[in-house]
C-alpha positions as CSV (number, residue, x, y, z in Angstrom):
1,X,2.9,-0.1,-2.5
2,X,2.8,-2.3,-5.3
3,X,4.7,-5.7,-5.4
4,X,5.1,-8.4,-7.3
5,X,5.8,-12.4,-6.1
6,X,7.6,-15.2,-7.5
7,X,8.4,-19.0,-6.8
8,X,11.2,-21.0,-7.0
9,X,10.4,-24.7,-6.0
10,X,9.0,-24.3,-2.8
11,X,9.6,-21.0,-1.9
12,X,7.5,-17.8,-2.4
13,X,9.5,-14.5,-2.9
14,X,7.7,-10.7,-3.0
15,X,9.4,-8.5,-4.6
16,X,9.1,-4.4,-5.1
17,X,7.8,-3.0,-8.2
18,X,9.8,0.2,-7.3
19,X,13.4,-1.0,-6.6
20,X,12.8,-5.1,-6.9
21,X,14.1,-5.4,-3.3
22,X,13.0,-8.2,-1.1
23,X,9.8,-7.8,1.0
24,X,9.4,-8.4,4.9
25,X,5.5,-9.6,5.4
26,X,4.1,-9.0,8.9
27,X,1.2,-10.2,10.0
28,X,-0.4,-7.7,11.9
29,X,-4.0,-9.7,13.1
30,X,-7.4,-9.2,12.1
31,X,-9.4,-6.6,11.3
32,X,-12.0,-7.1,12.7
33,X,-12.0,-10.6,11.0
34,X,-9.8,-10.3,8.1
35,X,-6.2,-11.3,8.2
36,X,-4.4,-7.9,7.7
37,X,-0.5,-8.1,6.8
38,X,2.2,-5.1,6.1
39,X,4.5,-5.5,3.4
40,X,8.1,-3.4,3.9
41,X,10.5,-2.9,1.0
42,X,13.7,-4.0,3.0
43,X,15.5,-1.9,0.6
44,X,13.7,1.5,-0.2
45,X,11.7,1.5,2.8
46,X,8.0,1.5,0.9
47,X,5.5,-0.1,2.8
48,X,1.6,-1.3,2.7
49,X,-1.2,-2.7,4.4
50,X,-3.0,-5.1,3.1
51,X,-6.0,-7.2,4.1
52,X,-6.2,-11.0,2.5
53,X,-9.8,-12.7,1.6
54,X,-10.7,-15.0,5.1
55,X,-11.5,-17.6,3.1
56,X,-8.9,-18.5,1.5
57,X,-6.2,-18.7,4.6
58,X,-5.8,-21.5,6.8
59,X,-3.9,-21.9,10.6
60,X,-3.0,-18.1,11.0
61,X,-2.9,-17.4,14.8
62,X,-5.5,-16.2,16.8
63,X,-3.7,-13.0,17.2
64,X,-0.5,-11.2,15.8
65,X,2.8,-11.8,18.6
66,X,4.1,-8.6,19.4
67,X,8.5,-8.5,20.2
68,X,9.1,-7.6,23.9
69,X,10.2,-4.2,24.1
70,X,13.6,-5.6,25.8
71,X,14.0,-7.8,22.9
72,X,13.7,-10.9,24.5
């Protein structure tokens, strides 16, 4: 998937190279050690996996929260 991102004051926007539809970012937890988020096109559907550089993020959980299968 590729992606761009943008910024209006304080805000940071992703945005699909395919279709320019907004992007959902999950973070997903570490692998092993690295923080590892997927990017989903809300609009076509295109998605990726990414891993981000350790060093350079700060207060990410310990773990990724799962949603309870009964949705509460």
């Amino acid at each position: 998937m590729k992606f761009t991102a943008e910024s209006s004051l304080d805000y940071m926007r992703f945005l699909c190279s395919e279709c320019g539809g907004d992007i959902a970012c999950t973070f997903e937890g570490y692998d092993p050690a690295v923080p590892r988020f997927t990017f989903t096109c809300g609009h076509c559907g295109v998605s990726g996996s990414y891993k981000m550089q350790f060093q350079l993020w700060h207060g990410l959980p310990p773990k990724a929260t799962r949603p309870r299968k009964d949705g509460k």
